[in-house]
N, C-alpha and C positions, 0 to 999 in steps of 0.2 A: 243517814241521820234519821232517826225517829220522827216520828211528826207527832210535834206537842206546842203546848203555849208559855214552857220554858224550857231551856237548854241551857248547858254551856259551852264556852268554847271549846274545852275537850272533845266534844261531840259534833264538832263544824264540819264542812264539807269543803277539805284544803284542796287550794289551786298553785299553782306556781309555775308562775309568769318567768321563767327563766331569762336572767341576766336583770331581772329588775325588783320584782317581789313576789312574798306567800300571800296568797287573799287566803281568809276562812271564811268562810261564807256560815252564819251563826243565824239567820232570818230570811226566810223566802216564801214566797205564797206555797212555794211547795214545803217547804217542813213545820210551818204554821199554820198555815190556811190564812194569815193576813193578804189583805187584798190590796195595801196603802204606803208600806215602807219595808226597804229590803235592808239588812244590817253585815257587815261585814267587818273584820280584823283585816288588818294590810299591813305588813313588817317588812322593812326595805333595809339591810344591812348597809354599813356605812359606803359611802360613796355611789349608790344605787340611786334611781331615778329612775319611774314610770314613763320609759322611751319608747313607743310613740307615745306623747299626748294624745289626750282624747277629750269626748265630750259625749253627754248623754242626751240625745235628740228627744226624746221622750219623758225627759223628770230633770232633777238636781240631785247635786248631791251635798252632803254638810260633812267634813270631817272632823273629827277630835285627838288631838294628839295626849294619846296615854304616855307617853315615853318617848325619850330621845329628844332631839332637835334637827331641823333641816331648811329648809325653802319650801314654799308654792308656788307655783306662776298660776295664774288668772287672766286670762286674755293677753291685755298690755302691761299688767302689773304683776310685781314680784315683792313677795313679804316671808319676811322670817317666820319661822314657828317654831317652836319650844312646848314643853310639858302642857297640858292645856289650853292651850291657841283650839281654835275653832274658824273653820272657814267654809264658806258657799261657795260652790261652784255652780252658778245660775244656771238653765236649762240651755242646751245648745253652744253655751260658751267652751272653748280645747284650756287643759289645765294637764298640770302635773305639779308630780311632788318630787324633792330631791332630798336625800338624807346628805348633806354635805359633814354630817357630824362623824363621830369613831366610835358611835355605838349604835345598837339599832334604832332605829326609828317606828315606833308602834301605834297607830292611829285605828279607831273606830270611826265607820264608814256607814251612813244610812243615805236610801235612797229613796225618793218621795216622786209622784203620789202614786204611784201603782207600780206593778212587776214591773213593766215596759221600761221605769224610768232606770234599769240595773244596762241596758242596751249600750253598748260602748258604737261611737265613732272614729275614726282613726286620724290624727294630724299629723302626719309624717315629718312637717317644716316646719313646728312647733317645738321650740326648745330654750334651755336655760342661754344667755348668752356666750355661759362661760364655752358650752357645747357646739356652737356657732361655727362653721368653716369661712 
């Protein structure tokens, strides 16, 4: 990717999380030069879930649902999300997302306040309960 102070996502630097989601990666200190928030696309085909949870020791994260419907978990709490929805995941706190819908699920992804806060932790024992043994 280019390094500019706009882009689009055509132009993102795609990851893919095999068995769970595409990240695009569309804002990083390194394709901007910002030093304060990192911006991502995340698209989880239906029935897909971000397995392991995790959680960002170093920042937060906010996402936006462009599209689709699915769940969140948030520590002990679990909330729907539809077109719109908007949620924090606090710093330190294991979260995931589930598209439990039948179409994709498409969320914008910003991470605050510096690079560090993009840094994933792993919760292996963290999950929806429907996933529960």
């Amino acid at each position: 990717m280019e390094r500019g102070l706009v882009t689009n996502e055509r132009n993102g630097d795609i990851k893919v999380f095999e068995g769970s989601r595409t990240v695009n990666w569309l804002q990083t200190p390194e394709s901007t030069g910002g030093q304060y928030c990192s911006v991502c696309t995340c698209t989880y085909e239906p029935g897909k879930r971000a397995y392991p949870a995790h959680s960002h020791p170093a920042g937060e994260e906010t996402i936006y649902v462009v599209s689709g419907s699915g769940k969140v978990k948030i520590g002990d709490e679990i909330f729907p999300l539809e077109t719109g929805s908007l949620a924090l995941f606090p710093q330190g706190v294991p979260h995931m997302v589930w598209n439990n819908g039948d179409v994709p699920l498409k969320l914008c992804c910003f991470y605050a306040p510096n690079q560090d806060a993009i840094g994933y932790e792993w919760h292996e024992d963290f999950d929806f309960p429907e996933f529960k043994k």
